[in-house]
C-alpha positions as CSV (number, residue, x, y, z in Angstrom):
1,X,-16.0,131.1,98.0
2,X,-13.6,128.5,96.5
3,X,-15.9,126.0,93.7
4,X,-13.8,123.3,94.3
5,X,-13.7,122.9,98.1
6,X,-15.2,120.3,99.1
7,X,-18.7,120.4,100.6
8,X,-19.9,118.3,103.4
9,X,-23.0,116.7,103.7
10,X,-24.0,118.6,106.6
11,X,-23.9,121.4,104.6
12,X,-26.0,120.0,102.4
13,X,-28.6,119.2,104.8
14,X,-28.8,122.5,106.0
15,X,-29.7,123.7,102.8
16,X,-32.3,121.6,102.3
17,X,-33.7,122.2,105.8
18,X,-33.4,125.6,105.1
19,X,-35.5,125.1,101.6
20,X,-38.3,123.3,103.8
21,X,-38.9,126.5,105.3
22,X,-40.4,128.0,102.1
23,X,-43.4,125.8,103.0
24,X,-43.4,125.4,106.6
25,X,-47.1,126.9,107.4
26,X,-48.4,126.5,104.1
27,X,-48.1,122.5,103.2
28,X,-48.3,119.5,105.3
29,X,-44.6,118.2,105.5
30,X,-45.4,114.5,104.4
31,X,-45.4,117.0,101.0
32,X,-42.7,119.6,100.7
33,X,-39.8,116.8,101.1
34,X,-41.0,115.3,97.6
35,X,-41.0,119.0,96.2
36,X,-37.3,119.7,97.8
37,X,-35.6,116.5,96.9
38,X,-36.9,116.7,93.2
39,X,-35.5,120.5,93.3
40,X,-32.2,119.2,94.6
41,X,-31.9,116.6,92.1
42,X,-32.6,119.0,89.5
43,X,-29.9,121.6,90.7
44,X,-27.4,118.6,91.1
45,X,-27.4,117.2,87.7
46,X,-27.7,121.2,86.4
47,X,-24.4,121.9,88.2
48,X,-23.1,118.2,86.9
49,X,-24.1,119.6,83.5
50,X,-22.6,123.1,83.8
51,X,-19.4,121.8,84.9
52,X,-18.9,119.8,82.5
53,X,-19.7,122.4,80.0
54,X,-17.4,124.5,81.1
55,X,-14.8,122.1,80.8
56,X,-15.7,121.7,77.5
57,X,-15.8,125.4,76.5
58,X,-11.9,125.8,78.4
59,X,-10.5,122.9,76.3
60,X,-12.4,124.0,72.7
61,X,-13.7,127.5,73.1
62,X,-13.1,128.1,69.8
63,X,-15.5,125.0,68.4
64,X,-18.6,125.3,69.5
65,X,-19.8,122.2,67.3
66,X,-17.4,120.1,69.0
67,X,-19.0,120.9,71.9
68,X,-22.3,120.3,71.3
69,X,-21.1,117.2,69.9
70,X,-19.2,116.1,73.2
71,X,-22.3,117.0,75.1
72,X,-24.4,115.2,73.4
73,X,-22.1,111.8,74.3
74,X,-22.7,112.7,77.9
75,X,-24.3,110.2,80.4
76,X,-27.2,112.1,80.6
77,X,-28.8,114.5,78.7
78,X,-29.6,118.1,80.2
79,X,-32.1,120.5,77.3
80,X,-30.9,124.4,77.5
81,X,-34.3,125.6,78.9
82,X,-34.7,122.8,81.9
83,X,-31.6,123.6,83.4
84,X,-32.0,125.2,86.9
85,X,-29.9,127.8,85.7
86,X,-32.7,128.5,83.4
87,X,-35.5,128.2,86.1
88,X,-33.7,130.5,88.1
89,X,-33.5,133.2,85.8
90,X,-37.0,133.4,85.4
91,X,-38.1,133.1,88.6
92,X,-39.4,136.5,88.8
93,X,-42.0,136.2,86.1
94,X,-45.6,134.1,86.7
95,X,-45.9,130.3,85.7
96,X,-42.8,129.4,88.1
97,X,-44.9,126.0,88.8
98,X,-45.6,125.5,84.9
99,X,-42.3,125.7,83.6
100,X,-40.6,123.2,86.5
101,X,-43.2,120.8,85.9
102,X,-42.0,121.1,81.6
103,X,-38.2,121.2,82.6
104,X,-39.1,117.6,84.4
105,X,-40.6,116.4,81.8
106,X,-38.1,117.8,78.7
107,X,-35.5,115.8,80.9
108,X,-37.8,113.1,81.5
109,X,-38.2,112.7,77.9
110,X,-34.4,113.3,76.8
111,X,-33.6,110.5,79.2
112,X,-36.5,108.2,78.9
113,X,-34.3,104.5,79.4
114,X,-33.2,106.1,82.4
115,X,-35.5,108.5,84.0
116,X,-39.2,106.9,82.3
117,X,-42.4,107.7,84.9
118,X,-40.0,109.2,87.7
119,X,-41.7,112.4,87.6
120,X,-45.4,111.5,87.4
121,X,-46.3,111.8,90.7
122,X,-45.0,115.5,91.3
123,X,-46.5,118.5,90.1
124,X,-45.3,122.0,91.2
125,X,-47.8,123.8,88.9
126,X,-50.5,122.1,91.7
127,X,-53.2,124.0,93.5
128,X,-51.6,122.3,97.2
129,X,-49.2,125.0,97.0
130,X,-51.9,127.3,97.3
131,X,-53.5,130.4,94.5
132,X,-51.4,131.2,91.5
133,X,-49.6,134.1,93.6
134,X,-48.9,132.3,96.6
135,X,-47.5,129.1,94.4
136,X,-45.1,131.5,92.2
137,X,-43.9,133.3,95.2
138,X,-43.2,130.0,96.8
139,X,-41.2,128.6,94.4
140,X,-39.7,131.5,93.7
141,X,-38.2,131.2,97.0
142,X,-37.4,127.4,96.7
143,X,-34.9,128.4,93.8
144,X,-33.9,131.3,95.8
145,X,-32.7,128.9,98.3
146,X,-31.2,126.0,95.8
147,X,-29.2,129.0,94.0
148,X,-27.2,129.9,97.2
149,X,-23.3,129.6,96.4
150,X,-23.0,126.7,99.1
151,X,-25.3,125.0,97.6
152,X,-22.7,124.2,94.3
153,X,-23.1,120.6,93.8
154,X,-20.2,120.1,91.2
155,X,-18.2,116.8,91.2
156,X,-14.9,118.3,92.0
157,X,-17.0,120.0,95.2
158,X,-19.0,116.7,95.8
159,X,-16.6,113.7,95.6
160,X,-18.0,110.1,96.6
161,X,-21.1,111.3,98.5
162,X,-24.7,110.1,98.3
163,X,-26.5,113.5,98.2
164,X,-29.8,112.6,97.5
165,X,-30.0,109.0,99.0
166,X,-28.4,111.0,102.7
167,X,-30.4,113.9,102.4
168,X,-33.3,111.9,101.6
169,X,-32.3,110.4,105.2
170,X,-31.8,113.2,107.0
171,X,-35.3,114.3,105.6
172,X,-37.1,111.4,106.7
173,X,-35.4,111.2,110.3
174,X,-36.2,115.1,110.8
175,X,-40.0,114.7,109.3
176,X,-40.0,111.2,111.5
177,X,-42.3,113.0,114.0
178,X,-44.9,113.3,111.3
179,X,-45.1,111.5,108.0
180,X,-42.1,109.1,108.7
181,X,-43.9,106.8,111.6
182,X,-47.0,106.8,109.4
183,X,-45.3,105.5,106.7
184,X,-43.0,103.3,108.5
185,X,-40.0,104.8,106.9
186,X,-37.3,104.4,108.8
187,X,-33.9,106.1,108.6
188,X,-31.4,103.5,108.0
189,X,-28.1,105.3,109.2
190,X,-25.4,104.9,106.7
191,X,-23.1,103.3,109.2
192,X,-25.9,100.3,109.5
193,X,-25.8,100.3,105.5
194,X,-21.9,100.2,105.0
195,X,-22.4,97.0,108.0
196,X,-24.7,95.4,105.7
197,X,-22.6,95.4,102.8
198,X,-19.4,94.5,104.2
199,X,-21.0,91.0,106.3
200,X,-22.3,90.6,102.7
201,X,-18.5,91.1,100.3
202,X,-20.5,91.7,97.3
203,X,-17.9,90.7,94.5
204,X,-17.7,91.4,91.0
205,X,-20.6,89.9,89.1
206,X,-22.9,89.6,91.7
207,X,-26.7,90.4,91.5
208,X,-27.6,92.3,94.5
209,X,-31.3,92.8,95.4
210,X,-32.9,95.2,98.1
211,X,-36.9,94.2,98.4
212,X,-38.0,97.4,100.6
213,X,-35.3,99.7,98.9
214,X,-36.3,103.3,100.1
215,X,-33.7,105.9,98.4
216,X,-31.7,102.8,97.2
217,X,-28.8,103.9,99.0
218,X,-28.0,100.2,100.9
219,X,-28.1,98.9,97.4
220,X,-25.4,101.5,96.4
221,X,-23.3,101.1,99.4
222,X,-23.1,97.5,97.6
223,X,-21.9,98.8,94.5
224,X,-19.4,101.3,96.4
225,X,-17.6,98.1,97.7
226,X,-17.4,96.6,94.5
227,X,-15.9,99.7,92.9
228,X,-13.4,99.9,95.2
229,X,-12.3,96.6,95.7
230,X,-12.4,95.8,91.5
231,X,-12.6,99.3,89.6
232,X,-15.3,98.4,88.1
233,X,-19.3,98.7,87.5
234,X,-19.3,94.6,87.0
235,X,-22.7,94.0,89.1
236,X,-26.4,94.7,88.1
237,X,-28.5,96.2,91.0
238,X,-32.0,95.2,91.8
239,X,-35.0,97.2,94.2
240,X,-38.5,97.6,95.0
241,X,-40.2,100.2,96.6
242,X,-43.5,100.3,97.8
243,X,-43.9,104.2,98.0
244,X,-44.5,105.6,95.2
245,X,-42.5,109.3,95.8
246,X,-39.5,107.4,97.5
247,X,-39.4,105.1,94.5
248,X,-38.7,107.8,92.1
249,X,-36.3,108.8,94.6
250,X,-34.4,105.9,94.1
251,X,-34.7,106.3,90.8
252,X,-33.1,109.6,90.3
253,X,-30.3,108.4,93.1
254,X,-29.4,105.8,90.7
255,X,-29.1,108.1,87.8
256,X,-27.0,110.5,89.6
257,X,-24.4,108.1,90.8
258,X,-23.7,106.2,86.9
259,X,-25.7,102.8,88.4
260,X,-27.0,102.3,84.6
261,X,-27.4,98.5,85.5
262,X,-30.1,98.5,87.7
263,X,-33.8,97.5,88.1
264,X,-36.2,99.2,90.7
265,X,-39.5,98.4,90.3
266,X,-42.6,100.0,92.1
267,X,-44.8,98.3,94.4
268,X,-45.7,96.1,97.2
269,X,-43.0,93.0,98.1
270,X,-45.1,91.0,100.0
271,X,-48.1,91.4,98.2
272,X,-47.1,92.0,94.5
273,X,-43.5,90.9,94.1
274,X,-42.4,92.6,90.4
275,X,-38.7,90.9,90.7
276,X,-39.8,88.0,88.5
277,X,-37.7,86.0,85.9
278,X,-38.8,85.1,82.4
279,X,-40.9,82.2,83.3
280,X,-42.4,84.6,85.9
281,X,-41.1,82.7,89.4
282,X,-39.0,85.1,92.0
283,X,-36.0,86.2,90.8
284,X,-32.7,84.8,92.3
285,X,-29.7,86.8,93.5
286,X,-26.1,86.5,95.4
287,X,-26.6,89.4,97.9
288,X,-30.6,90.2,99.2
289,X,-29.9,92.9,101.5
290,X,-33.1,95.1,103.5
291,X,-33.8,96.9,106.0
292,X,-37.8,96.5,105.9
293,X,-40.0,98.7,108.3
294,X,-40.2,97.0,111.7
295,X,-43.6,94.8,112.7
296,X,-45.6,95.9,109.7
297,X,-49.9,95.1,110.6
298,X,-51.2,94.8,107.6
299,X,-49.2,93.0,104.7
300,X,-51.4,90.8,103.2
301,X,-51.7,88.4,105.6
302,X,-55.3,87.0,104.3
303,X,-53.5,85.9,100.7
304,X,-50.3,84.7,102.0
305,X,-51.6,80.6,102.4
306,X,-52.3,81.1,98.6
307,X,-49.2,82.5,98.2
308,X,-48.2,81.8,94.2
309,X,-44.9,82.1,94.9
310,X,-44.7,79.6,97.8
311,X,-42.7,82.0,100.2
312,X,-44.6,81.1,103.3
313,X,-44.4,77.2,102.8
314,X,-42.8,77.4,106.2
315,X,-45.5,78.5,107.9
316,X,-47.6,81.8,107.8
317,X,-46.5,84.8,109.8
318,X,-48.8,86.3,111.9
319,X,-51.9,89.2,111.2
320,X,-49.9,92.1,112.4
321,X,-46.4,91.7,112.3
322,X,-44.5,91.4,108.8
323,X,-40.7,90.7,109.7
324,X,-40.8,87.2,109.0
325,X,-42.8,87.4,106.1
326,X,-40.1,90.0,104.5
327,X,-37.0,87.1,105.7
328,X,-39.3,84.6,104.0
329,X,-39.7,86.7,100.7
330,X,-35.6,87.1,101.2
331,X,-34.9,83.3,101.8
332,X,-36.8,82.5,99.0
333,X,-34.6,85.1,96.7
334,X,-31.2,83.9,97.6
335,X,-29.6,81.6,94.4
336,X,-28.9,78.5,94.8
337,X,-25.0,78.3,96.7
338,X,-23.6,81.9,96.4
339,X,-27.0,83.3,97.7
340,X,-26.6,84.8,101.1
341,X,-28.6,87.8,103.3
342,X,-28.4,90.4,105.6
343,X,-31.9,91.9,107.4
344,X,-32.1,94.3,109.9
345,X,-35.2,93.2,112.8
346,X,-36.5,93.9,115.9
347,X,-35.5,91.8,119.0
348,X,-38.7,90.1,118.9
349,X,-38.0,88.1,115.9
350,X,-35.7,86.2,118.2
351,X,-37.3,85.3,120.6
352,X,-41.5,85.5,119.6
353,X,-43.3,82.0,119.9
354,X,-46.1,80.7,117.8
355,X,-46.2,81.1,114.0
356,X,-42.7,83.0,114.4
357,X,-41.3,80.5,116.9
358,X,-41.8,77.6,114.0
359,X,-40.9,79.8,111.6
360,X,-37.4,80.0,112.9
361,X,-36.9,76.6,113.8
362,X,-37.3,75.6,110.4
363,X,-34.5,78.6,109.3
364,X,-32.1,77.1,111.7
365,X,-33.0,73.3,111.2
366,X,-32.1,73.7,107.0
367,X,-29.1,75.4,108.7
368,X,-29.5,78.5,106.4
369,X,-29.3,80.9,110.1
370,X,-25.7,81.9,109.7
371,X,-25.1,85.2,112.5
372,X,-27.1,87.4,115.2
373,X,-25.5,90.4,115.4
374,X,-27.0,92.6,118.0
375,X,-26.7,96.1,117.8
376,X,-26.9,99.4,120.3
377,X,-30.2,101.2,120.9
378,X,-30.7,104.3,119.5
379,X,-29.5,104.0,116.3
380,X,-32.3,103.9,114.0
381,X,-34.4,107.1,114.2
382,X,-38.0,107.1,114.5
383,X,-37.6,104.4,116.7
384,X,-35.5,103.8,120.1
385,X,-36.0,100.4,120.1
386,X,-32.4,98.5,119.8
387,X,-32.3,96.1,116.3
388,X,-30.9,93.0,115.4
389,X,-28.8,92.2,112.0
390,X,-29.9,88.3,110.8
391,X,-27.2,86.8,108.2
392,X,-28.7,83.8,106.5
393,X,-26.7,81.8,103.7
394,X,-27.5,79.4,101.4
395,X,-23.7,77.8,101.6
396,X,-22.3,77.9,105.6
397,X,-19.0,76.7,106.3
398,X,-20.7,74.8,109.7
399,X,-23.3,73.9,111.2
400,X,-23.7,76.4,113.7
401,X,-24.9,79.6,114.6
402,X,-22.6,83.2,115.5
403,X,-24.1,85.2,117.8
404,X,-22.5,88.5,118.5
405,X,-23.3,91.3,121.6
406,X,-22.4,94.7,119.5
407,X,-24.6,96.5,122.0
408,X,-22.4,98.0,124.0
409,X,-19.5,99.4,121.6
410,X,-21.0,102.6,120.4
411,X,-20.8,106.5,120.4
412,X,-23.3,108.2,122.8
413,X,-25.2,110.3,120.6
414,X,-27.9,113.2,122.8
415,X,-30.7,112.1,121.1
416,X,-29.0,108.8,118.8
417,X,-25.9,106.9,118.9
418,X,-23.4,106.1,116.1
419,X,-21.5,103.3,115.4
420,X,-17.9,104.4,114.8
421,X,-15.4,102.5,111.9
422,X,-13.9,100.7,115.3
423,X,-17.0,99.7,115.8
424,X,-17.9,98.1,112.5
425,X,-14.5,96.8,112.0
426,X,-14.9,94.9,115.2
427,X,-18.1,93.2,114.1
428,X,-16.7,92.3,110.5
429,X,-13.8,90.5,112.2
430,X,-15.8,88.5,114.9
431,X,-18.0,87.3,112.0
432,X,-14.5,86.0,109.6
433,X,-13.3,84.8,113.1
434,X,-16.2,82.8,113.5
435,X,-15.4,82.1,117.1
436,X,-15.9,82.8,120.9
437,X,-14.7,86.2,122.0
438,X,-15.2,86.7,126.2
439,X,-18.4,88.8,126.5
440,X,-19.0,89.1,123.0
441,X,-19.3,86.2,120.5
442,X,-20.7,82.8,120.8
443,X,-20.6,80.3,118.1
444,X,-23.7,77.9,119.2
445,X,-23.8,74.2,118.0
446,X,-27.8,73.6,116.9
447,X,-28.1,71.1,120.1
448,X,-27.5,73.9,122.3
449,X,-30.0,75.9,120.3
450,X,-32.3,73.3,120.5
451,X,-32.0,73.0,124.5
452,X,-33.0,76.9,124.4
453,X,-36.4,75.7,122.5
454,X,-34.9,77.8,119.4
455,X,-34.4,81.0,121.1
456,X,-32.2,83.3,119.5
457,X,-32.5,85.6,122.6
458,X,-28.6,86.9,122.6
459,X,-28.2,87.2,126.2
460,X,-29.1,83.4,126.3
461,X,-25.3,82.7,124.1
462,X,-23.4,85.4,124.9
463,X,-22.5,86.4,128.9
464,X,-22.1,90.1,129.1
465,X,-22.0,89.8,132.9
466,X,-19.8,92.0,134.8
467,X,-18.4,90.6,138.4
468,X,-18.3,93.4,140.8
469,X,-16.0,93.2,143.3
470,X,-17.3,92.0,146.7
471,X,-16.6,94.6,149.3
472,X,-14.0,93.9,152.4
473,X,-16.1,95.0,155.4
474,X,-12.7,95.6,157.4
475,X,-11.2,97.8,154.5
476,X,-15.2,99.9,154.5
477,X,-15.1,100.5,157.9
478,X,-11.6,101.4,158.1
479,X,-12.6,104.0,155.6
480,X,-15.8,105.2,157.7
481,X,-13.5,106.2,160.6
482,X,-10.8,107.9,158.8
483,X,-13.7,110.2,157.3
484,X,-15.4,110.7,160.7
485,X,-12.1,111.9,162.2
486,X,-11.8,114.2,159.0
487,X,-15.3,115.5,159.6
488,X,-14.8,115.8,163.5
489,X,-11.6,118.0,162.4
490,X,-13.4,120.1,160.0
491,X,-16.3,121.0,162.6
492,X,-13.6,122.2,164.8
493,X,-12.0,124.7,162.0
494,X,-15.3,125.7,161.0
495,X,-15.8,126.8,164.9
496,X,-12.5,128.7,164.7
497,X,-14.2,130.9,161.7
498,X,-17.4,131.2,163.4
499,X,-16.2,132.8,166.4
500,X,-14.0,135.3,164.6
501,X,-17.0,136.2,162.6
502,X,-18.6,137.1,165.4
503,X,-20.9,134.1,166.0
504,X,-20.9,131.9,169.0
């Protein structure tokens, strides 16, 4: 096969679905994705590496110093014995498990600014892979499947694609059956993601925060727009991540993909915020993008009055559902005039009285409640449910609220739907258009608002309604007695064939 045609991430995905076979029957699932994404991140920045090298080697083969030397100015630094080239080789011999867990830890240590703790919560040398046999012959197999020729990760192969961050994804969504509902991981789709950004035009400069950041890849679809629209890396990238796996996750993403200027701390949001400046208040940034798991019960509900960080000065969300505590946290992030923020929520956080109902009144009365987007169900897997996109800003150009009916403009999907670039492109433009469009937008003044007790419900703003035509009784029975004469013909011919059948 060709090294430098492109692969697709589909592709990809099969691999590593493939690779979770190894363990299927011998490890709960909630497991094997942590041991198959770390293997994938190992093989990627291996065939990163080897590529490189053998640049290197075709341009200098005849100075070997030189490059060394030009290897060692790499971004990254990959030790001869952890490569997965290494692993590979000596896959047939015992201690598979021991000498992954040192290769993680040589590059841990050769990259320490960059890659410091990541691997402390996996261990391949563990006894949940089973007896020393059963462990070495499944790993042997795990490199077995890595090692396939498809599975060549080079840049020239890979191009602009978030391997880990999508396979990550596609891991979660597939697993969503078992550990992804427990741990209210979601799958974002990257379509949702690349929305986010673009209501959001990061620009160069800007610090852009995700509070529940999973794989980190909304925060990277961020920096993609930057890149693209500047050339250059001139934004610092900020996440948390309460799981402790998909932390390091994000971790390795953001090493793969050149993001040197980032922070992603571990640990709970709500209850243990770790984004704090100097003087040890909440941190302030120009784009808070999230996509936080939906109705979360308990998130600390009991210490949030005390709150030292005065994010719920608004009022308290309620026991079991988090949304509005993560918007609070998110409002309360957003700098002073170019702060502004996009969160994806369930319908309910539109419409919900009590706690939630004051809650939102108070958003919309400091007119920070820029755009409700509404989007089509399906989308999000692991849940049916249909979401919701909130823009707040700390600078609006009005008064007013957009609300926008996306429900309906989607592709039909068997088991999920997709929202195609027409799609998108049609909700970026109603949002810089700012106005009514017939059966989908509606910019609402805050009286009108008001009137609806401070309902966000979208069908309440925007009429989706479709007149059918009334029926002309003269034209329907017209019809009725042209098919009756039809019919009455038809009987006839089928008599005709009867009775040369031989049936009377």
């Amino acid at each position: 096969m060709n090294h430098d045609t492109a692969i697709s991430q589909n592709a990809i995905n099969a691999a590593v679905w493939n690779a979770c076979d190894t363990f299927r029957g011998t490890v709960d699932p909630s497991i094997y994705k942590d041991y198959v994404l770390t293997m994938l991140f190992l093989k990627y920045i291996s065939d990163i590496w080897q590529d490189h090298y053998e640049r290197y080697e075709a341009e200098h083969g005849a100075h070997p110093e030189l490059i060394e030397e030009l290897l060692r100015n790499e971004r990254f630094v990959l030790p001869p014995s952890a490569s997965f080239q290494a692993l590979h080789e000596a896959r047939h011999q015992p201690g598979n498990g021991e000498r992954i867990d040192r290769a993680l830890h040589a590059i841990e240590e050769a990259n320490l600014g960059k890659l410091r703790d990541v691997f402390q919560d996996i261990s391949f040398n563990s006894n949940k892979l089973g007896d020393e046999a059963q462990k070495n012959d499944i790993l042997r197999h795990l490199l077995e499947d890595f090692a396939r020729p498809e599975l060549n990760l080079r840049e020239s192969r890979v191009g602009q694609l978030d391997v880990i961050g999508n396979a990550y994804e596609f891991l979660i969504k597939n697993f969503a059956t078992t550990a992804g509902k427990k741990a209210g991981e979601f799958y974002t789709p990257p379509e949702v993601s690349q929305l986010m950004a673009r209501l959001m035009d990061p620009q160069a400069g800007d610090d852009i925060c995700d509070p529940t950041c999973g794989s980190g890849s909304l925060l990277m679809k961020c920096a993609q727009l930057i890149r693209a629209n500047t050339g250059g890396r001139r934004y610092a990238l900020y996440g948390q991540e309460a799981i402790g796996s998909t932390w390091a996750l994000a971790k390795m993403n953001m090493f793969l993909h050149a993001e040197d200027n980032h922070r992603i701390e571990w640990g709970d949001t709500l209850r243990n915020p770790k984004l704090l400046d100097p003087e040890g208040r909440l941190r302030r940034f120009d784009v808070v993008v999230a996509n936080p798991p939906f109705s979360l019960e308990k998130w600390g509900f009991e210490n949030a009055a005390k709150d030292p960080y005065h994010r719920f000065r608004r009022g308290v969300p309620p026991r079991t559902k988090a949304d509005y505590a993560f918007i609070l946290h998110m409002v309360e992030t957003m700098k002073p005039g170019t702060g502004r923020m996009a969160v994806v929520v369930p319908h309910g956080v539109l419409f919900r009285g009590a706690a939630e109902g004051r809650i939102r009144q108070t958003l919309i009365e400091e007119n920070l409640l820029d755009a409700v987007i509404g989007l089509p169900e399906k989308l999000f897997y692991g849940t049916g449910i249909p979401a919701a996109i909130l823009v707040l800003r700390q600078t609006k150009a009005d008064d007013k609220v957009l609300f926008i009916d996306a429900s309906r403009a989607y592709q039909d999907g068997k088991n999920q739907n997709l929202l195609r670039a027409q799609d998108l492109q049609a909700i970026v433009d109603a949002v810089q258009a700012r106005g009514p469009i017939d059966k989908y937008a509606h910019l609402a003044a805050r009286e009108e608002i008001a009137e609806n007790g401070f309902n966000l419900n979208i069908p309440r703003y925007v009429n989706t309604f479709e007149e059918t035509e009334t029926a002309d009784l003269a034209t329907v029975r017209a019809t009725r007695l042209q098919l009756k004469a039809e019919l009455a013909d038809l009987e006839q011919q089928m008599a005709v064939y009867m009775k040369e059948l031989g049936y009377e």
